[in-house]
mmCIF file of the N, C-alpha and C atoms, coordinates in Angstrom:
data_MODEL
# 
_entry.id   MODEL 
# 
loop_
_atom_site.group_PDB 
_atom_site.id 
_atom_site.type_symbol 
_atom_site.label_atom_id 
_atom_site.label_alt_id 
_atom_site.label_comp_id 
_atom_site.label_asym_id 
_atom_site.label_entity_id 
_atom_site.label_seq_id 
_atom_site.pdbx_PDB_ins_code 
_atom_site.Cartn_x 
_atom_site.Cartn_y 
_atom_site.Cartn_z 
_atom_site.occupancy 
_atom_site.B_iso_or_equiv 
_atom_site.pdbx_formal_charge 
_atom_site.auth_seq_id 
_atom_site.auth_comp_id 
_atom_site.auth_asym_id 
_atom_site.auth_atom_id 
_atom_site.pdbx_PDB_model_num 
ATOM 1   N N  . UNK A 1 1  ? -50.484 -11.904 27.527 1.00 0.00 ? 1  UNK A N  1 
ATOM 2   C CA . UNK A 1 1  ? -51.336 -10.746 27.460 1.00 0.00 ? 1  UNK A CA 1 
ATOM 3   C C  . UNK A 1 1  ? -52.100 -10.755 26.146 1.00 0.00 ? 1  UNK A C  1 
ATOM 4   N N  . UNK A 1 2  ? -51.220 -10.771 24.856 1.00 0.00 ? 2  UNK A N  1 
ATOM 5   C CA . UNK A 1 2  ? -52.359 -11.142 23.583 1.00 0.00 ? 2  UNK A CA 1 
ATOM 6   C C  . UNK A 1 2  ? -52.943 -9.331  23.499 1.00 0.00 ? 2  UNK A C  1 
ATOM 7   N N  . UNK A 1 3  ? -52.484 -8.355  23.256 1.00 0.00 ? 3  UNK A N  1 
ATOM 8   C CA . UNK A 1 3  ? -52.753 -6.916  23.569 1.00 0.00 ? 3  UNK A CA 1 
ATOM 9   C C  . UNK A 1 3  ? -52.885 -7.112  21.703 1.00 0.00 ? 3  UNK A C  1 
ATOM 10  N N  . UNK A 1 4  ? -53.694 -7.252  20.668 1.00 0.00 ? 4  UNK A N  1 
ATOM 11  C CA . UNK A 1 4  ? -53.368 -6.654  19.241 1.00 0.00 ? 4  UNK A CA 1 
ATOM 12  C C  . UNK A 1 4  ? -53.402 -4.964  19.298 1.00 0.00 ? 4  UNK A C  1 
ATOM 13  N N  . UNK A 1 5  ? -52.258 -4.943  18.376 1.00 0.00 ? 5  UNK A N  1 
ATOM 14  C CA . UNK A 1 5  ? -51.765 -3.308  18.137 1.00 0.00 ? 5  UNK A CA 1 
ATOM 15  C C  . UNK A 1 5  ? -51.938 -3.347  16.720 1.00 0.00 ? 5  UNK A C  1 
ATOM 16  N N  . UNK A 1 6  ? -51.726 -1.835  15.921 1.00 0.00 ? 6  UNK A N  1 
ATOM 17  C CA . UNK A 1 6  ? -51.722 -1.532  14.585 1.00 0.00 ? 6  UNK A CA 1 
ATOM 18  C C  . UNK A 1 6  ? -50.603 -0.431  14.773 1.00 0.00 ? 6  UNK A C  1 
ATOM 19  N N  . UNK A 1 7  ? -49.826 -0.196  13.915 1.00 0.00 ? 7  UNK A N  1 
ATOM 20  C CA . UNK A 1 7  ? -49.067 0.583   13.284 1.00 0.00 ? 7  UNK A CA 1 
ATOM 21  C C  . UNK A 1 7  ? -48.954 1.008   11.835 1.00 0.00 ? 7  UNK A C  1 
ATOM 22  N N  . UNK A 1 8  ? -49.082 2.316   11.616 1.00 0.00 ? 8  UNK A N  1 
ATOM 23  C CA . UNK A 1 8  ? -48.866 2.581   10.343 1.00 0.00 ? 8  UNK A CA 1 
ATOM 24  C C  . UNK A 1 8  ? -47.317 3.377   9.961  1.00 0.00 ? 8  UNK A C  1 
ATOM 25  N N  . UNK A 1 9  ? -46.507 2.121   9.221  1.00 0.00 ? 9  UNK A N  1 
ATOM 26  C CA . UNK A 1 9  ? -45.073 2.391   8.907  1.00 0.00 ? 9  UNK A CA 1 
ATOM 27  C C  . UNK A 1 9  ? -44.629 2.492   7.040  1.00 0.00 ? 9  UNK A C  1 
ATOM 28  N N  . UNK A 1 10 ? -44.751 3.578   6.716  1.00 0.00 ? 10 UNK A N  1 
ATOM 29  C CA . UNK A 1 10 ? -44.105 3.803   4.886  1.00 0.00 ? 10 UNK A CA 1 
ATOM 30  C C  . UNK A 1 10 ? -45.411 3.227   4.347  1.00 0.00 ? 10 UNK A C  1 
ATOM 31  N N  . UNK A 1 11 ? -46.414 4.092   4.968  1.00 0.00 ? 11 UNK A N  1 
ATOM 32  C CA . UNK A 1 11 ? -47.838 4.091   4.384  1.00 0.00 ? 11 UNK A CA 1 
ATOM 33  C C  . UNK A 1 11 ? -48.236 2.637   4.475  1.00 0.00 ? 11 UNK A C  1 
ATOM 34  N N  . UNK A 1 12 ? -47.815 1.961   5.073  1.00 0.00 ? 12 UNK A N  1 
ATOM 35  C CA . UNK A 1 12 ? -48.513 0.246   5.142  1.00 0.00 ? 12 UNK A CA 1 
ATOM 36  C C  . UNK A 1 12 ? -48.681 0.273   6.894  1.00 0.00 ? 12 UNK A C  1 
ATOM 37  N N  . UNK A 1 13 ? -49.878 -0.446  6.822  1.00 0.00 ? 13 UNK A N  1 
ATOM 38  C CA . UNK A 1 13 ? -50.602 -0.728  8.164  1.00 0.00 ? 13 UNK A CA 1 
ATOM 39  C C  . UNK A 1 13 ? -50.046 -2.081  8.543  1.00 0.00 ? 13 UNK A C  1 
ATOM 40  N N  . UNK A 1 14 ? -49.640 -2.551  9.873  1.00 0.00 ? 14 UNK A N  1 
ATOM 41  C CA . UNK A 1 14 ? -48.633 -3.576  10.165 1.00 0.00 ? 14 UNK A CA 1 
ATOM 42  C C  . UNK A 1 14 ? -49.672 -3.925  11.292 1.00 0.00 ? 14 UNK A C  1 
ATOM 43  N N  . UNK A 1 15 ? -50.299 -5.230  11.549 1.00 0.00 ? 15 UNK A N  1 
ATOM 44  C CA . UNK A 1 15 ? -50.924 -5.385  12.835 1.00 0.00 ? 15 UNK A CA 1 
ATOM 45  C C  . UNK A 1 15 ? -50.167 -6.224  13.591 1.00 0.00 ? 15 UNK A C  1 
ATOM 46  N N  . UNK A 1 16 ? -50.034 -6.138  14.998 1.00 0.00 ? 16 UNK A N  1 
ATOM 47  C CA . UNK A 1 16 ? -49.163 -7.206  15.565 1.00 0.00 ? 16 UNK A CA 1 
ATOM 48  C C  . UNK A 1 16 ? -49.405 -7.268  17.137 1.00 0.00 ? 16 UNK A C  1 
ATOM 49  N N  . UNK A 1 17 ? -49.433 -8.158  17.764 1.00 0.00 ? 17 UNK A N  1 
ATOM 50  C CA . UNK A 1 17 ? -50.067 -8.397  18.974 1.00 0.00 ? 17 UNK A CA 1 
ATOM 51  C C  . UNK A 1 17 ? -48.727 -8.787  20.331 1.00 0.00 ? 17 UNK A C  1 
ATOM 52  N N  . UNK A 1 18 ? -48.711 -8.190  21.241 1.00 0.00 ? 18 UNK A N  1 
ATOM 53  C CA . UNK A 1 18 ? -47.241 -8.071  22.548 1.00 0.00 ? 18 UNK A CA 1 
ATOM 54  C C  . UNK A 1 18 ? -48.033 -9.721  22.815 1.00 0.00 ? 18 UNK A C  1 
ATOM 55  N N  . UNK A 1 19 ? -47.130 -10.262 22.662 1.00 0.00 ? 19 UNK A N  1 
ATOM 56  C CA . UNK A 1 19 ? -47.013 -11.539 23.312 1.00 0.00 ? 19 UNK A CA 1 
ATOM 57  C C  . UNK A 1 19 ? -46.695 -12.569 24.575 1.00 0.00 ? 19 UNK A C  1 
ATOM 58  N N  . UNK A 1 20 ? -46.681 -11.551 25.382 1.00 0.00 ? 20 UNK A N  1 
ATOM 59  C CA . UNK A 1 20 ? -45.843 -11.721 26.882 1.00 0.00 ? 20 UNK A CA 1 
ATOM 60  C C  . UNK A 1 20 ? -46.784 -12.406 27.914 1.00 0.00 ? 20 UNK A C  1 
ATOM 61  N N  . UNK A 1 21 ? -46.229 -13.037 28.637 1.00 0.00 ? 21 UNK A N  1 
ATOM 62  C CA . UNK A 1 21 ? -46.975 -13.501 29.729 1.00 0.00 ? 21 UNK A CA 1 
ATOM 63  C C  . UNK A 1 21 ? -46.675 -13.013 31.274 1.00 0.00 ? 21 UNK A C  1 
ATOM 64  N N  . UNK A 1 22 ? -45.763 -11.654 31.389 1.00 0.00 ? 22 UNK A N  1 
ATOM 65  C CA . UNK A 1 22 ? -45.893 -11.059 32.068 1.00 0.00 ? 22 UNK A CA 1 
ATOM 66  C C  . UNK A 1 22 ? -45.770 -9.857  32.160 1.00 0.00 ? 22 UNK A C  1 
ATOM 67  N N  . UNK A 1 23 ? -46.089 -8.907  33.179 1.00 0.00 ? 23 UNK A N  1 
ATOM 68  C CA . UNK A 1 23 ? -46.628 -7.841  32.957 1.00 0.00 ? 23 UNK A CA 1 
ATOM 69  C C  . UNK A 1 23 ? -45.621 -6.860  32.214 1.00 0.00 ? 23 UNK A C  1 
ATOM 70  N N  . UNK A 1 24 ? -45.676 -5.582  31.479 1.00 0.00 ? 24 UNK A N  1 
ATOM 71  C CA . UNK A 1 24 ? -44.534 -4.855  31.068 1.00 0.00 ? 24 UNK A CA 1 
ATOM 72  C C  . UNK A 1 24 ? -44.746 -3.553  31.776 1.00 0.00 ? 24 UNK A C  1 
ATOM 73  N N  . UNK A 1 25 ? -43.170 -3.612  32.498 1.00 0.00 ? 25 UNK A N  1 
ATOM 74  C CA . UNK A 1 25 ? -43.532 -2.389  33.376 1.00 0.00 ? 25 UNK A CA 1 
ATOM 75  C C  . UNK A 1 25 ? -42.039 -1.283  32.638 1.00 0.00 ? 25 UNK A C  1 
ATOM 76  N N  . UNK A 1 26 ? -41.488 -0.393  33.294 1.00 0.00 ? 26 UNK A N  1 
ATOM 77  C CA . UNK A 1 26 ? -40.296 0.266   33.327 1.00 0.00 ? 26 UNK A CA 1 
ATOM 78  C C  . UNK A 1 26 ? -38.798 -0.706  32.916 1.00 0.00 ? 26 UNK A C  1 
ATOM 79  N N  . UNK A 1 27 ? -38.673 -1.226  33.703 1.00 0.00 ? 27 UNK A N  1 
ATOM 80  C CA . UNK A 1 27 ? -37.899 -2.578  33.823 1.00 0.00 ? 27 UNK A CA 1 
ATOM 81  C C  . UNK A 1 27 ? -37.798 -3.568  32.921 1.00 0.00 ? 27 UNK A C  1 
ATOM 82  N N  . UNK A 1 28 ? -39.133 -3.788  31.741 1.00 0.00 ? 28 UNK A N  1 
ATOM 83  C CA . UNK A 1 28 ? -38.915 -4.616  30.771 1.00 0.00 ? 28 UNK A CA 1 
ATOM 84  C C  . UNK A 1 28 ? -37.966 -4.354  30.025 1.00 0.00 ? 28 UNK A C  1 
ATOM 85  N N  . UNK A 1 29 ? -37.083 -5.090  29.334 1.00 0.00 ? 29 UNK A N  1 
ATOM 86  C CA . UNK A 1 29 ? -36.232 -5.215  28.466 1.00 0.00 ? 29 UNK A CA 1 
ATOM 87  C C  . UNK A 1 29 ? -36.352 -6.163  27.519 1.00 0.00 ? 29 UNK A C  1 
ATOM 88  N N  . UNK A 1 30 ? -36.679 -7.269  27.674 1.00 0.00 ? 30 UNK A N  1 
ATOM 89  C CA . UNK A 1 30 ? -37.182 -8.247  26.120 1.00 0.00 ? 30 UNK A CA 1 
ATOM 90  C C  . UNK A 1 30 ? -39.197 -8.416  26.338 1.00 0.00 ? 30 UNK A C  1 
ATOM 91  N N  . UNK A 1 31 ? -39.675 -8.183  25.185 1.00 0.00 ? 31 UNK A N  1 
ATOM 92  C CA . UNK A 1 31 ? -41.153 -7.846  24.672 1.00 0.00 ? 31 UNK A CA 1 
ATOM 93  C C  . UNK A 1 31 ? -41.352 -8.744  23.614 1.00 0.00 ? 31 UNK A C  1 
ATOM 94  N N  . UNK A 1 32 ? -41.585 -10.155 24.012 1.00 0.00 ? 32 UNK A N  1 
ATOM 95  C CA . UNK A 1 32 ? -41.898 -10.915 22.335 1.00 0.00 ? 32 UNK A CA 1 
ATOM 96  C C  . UNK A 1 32 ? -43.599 -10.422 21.804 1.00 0.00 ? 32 UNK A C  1 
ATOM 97  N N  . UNK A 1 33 ? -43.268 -10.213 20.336 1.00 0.00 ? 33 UNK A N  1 
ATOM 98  C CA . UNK A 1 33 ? -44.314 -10.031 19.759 1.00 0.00 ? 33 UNK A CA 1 
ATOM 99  C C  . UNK A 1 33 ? -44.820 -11.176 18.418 1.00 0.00 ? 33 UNK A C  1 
ATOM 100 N N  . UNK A 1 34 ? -46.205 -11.010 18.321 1.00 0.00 ? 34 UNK A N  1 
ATOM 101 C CA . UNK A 1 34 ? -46.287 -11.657 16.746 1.00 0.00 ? 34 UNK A CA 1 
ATOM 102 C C  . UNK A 1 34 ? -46.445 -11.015 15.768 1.00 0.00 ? 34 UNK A C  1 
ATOM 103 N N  . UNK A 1 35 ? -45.783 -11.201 14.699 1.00 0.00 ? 35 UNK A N  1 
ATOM 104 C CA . UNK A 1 35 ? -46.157 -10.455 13.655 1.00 0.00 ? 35 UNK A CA 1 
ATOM 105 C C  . UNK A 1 35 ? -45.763 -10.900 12.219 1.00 0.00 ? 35 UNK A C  1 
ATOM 106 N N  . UNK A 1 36 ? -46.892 -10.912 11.185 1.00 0.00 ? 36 UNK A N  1 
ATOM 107 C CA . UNK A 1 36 ? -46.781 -12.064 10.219 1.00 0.00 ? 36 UNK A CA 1 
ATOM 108 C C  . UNK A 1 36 ? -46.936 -13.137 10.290 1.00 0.00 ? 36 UNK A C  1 
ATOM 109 N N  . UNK A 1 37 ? -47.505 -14.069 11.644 1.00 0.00 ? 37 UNK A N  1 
ATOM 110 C CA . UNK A 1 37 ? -47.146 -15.326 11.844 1.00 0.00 ? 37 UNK A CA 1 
ATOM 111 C C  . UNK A 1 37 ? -45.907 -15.437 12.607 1.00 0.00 ? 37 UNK A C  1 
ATOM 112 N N  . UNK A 1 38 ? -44.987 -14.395 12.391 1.00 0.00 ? 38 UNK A N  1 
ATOM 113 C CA . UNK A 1 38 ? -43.838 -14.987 12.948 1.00 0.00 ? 38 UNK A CA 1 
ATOM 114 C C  . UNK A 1 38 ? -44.045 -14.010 14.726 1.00 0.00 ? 38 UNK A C  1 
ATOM 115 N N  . UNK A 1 39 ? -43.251 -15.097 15.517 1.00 0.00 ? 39 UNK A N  1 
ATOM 116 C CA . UNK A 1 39 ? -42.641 -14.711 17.102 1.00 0.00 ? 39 UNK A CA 1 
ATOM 117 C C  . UNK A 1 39 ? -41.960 -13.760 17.207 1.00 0.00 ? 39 UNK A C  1 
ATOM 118 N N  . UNK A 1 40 ? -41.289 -12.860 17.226 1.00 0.00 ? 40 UNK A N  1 
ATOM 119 C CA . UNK A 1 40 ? -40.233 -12.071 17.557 1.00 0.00 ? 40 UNK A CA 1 
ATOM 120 C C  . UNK A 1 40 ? -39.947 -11.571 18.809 1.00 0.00 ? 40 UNK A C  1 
ATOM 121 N N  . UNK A 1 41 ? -38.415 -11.033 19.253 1.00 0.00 ? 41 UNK A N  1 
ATOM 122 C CA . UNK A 1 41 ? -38.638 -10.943 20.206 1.00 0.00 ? 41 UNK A CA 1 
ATOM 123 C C  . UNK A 1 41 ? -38.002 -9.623  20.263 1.00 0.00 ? 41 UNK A C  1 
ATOM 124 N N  . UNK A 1 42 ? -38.189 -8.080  20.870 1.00 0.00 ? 42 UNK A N  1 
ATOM 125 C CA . UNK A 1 42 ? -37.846 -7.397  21.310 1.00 0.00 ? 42 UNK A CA 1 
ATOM 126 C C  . UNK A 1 42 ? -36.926 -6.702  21.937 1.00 0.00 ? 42 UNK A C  1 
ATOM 127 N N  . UNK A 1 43 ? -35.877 -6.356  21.649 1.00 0.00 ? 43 UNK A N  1 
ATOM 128 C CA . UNK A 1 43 ? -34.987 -6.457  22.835 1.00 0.00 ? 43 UNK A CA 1 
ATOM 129 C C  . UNK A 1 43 ? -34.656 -4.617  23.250 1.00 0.00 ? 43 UNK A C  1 
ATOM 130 N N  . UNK A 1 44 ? -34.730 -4.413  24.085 1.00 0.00 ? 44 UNK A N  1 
ATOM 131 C CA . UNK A 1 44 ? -34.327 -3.095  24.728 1.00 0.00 ? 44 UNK A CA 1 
ATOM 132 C C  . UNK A 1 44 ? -32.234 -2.978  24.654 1.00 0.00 ? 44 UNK A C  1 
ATOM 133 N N  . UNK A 1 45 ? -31.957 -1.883  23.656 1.00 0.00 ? 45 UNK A N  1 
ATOM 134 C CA . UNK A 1 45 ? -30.541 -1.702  23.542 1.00 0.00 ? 45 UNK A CA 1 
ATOM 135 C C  . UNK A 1 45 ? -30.560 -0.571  23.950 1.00 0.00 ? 45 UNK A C  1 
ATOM 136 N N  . UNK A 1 46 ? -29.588 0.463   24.277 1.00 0.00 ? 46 UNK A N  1 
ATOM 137 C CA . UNK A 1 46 ? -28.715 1.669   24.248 1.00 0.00 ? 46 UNK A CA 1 
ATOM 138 C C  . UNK A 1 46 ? -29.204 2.245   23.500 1.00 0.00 ? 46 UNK A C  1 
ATOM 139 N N  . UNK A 1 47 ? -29.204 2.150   21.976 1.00 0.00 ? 47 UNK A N  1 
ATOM 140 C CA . UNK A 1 47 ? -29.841 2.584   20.680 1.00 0.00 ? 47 UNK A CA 1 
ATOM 141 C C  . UNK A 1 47 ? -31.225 2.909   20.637 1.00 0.00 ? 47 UNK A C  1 
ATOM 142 N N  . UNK A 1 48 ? -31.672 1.989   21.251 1.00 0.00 ? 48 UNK A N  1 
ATOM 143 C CA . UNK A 1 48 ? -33.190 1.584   21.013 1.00 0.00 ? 48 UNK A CA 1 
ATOM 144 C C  . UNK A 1 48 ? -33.926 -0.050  21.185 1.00 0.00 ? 48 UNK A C  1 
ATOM 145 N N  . UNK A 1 49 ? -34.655 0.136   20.222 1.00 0.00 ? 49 UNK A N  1 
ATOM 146 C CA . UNK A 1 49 ? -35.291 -1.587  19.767 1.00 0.00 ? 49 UNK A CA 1 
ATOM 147 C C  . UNK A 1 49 ? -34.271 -2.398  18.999 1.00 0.00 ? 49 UNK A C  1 
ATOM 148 N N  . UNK A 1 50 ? -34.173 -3.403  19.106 1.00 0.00 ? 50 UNK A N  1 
ATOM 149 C CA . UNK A 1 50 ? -33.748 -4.422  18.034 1.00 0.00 ? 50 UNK A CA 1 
ATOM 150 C C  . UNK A 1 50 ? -33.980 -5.768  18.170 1.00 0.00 ? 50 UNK A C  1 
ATOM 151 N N  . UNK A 1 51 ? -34.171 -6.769  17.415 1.00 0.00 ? 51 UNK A N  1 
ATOM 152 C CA . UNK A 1 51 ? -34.876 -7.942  17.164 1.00 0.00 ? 51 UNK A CA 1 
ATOM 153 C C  . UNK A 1 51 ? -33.497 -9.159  17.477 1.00 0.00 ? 51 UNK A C  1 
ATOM 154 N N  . UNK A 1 52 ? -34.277 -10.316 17.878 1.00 0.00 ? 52 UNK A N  1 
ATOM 155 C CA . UNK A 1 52 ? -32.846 -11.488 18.484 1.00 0.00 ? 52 UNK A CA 1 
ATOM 156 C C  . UNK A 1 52 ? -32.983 -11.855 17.350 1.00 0.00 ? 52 UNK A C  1 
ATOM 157 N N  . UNK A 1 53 ? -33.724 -12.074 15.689 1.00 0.00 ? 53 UNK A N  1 
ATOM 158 C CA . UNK A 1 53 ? -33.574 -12.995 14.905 1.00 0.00 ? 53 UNK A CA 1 
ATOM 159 C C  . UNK A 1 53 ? -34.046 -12.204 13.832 1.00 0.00 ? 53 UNK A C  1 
ATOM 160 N N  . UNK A 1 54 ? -33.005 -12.890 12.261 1.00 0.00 ? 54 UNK A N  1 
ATOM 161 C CA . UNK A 1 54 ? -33.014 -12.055 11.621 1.00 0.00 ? 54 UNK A CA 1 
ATOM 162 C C  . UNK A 1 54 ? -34.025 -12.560 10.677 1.00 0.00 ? 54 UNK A C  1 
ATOM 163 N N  . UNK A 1 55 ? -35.383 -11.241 10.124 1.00 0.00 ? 55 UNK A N  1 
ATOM 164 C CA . UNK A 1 55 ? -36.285 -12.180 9.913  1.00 0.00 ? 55 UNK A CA 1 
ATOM 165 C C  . UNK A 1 55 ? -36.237 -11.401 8.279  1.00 0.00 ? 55 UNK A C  1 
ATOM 166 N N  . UNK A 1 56 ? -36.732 -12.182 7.359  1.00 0.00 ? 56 UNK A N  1 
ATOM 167 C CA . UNK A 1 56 ? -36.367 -11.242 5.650  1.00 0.00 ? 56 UNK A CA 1 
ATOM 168 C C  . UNK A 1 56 ? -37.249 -10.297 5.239  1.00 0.00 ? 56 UNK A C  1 
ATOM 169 N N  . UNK A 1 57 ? -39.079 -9.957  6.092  1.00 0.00 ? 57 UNK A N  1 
ATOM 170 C CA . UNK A 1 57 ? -39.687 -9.042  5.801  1.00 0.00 ? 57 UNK A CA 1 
ATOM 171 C C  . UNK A 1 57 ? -39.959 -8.037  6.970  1.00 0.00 ? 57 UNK A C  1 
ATOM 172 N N  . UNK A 1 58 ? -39.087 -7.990  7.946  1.00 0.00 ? 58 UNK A N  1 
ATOM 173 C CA . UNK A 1 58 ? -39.161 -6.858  8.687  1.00 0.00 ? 58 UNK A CA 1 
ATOM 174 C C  . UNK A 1 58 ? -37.673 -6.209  9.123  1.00 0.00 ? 58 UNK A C  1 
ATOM 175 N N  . UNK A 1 59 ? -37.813 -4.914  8.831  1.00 0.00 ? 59 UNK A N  1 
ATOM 176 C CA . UNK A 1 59 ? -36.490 -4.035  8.598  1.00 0.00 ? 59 UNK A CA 1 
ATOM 177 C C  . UNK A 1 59 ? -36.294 -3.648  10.282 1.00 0.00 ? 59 UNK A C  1 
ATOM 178 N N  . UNK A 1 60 ? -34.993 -3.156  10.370 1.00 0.00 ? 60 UNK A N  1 
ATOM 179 C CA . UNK A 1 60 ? -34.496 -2.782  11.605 1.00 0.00 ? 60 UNK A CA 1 
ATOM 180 C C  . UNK A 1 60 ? -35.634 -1.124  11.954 1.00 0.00 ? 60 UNK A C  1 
ATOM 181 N N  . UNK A 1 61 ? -35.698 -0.575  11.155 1.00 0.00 ? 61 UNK A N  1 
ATOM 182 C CA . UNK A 1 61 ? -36.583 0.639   11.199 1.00 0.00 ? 61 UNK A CA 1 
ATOM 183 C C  . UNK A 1 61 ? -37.963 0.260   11.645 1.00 0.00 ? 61 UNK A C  1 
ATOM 184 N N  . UNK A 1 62 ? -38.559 -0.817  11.166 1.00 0.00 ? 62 UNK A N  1 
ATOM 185 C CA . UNK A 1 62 ? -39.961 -1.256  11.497 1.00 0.00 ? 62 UNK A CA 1 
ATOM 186 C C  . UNK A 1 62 ? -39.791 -1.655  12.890 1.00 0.00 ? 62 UNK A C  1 
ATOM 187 N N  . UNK A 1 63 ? -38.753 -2.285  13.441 1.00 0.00 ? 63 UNK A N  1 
ATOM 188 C CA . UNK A 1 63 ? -38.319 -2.308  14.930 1.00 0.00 ? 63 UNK A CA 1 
ATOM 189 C C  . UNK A 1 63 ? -38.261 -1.604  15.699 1.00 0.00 ? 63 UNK A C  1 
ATOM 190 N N  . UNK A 1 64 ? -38.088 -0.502  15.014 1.00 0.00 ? 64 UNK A N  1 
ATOM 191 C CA . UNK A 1 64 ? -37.748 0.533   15.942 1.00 0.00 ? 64 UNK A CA 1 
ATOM 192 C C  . UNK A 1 64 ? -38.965 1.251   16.249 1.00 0.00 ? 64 UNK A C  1 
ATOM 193 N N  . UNK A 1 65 ? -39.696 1.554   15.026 1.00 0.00 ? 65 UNK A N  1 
ATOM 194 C CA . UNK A 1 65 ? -40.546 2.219   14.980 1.00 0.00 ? 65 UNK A CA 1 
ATOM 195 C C  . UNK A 1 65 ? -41.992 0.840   15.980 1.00 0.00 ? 65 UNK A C  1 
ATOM 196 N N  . UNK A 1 66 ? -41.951 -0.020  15.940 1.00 0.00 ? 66 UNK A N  1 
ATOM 197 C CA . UNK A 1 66 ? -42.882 -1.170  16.721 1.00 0.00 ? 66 UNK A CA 1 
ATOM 198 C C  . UNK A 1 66 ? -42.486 -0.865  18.156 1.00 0.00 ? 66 UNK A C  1 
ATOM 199 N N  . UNK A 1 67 ? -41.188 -1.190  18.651 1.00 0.00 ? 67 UNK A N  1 
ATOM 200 C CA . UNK A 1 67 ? -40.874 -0.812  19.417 1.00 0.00 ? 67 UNK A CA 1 
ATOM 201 C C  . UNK A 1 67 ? -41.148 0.347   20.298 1.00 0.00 ? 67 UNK A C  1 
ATOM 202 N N  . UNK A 1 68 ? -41.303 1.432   19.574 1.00 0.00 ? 68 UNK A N  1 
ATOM 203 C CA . UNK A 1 68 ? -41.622 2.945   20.423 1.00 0.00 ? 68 UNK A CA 1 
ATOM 204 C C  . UNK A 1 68 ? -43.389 3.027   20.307 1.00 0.00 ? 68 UNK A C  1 
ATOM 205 N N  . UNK A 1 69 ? -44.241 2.309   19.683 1.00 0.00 ? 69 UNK A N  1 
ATOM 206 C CA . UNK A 1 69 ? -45.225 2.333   19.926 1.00 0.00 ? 69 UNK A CA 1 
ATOM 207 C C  . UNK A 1 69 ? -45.649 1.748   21.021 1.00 0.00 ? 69 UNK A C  1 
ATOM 208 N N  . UNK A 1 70 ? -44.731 0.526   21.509 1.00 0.00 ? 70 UNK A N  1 
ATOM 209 C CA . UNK A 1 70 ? -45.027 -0.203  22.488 1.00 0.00 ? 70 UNK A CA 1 
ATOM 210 C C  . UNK A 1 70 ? -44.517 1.064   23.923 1.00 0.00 ? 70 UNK A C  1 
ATOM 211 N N  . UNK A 1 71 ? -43.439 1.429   23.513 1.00 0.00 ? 71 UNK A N  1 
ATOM 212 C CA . UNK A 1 71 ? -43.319 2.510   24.994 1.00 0.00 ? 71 UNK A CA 1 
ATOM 213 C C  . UNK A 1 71 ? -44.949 3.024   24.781 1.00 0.00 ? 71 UNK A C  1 
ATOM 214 N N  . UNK A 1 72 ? -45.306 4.064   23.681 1.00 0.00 ? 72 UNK A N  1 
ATOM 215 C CA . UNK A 1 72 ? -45.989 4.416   23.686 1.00 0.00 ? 72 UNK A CA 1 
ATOM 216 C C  . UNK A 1 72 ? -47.319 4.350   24.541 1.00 0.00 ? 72 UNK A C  1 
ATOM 217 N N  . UNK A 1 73 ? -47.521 3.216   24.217 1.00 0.00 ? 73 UNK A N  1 
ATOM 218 C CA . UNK A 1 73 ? -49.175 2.434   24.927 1.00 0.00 ? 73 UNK A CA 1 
ATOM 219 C C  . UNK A 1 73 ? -48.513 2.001   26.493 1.00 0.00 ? 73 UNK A C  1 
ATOM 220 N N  . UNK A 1 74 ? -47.474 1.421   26.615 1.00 0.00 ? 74 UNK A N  1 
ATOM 221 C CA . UNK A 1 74 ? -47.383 1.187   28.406 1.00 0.00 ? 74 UNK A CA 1 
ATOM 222 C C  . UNK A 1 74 ? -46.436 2.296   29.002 1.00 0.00 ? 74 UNK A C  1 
ATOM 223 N N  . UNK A 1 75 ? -46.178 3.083   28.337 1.00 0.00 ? 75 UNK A N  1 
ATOM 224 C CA . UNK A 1 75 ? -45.935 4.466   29.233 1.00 0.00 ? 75 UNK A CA 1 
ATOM 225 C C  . UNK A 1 75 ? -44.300 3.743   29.691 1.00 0.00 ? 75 UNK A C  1 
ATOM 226 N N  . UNK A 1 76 ? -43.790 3.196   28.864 1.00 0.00 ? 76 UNK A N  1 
ATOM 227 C CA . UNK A 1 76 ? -42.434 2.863   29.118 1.00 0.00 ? 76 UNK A CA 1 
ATOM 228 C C  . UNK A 1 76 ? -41.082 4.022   29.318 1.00 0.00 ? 76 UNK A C  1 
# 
């Protein structure tokens, strides 16, 4: 899909683009994204968002908060 998004998280603007090659409906549960260069991948928990890999400049909060923007825009 290649969708670029923006988020603004602790006053810094984060751009990052859903990376998926198929569609995201209700039912999605993993959402890889790019961001920084780096892949990540999404994962739908109980909790919330959380990431399969641990990366050193993005916090579990920025996950979360990436994460609910993405409900946001596909009405998840």
């Amino acid at each position: 899909m290649g969708m670029p998004l923006r988020i603004t998280f602790n006053d810094v603007d984060y751009n990052f683009k859903v990376a998926n090659t198929e569609p995201i409906t209700k039912a999605t549960t993993k959402i890889p994204i790019l961001i920084n260069g780096e892949t990540i991948e999404l994962i739908k928990d109980t909790k919330g968002w959380i990431s399969n890999s641990a990366t050193s400049g993005i916090n579990s909060d920025l996950i979360q908060a990436i994460g609910r923007a993405i409900e946001l825009r596909f009405r998840l």
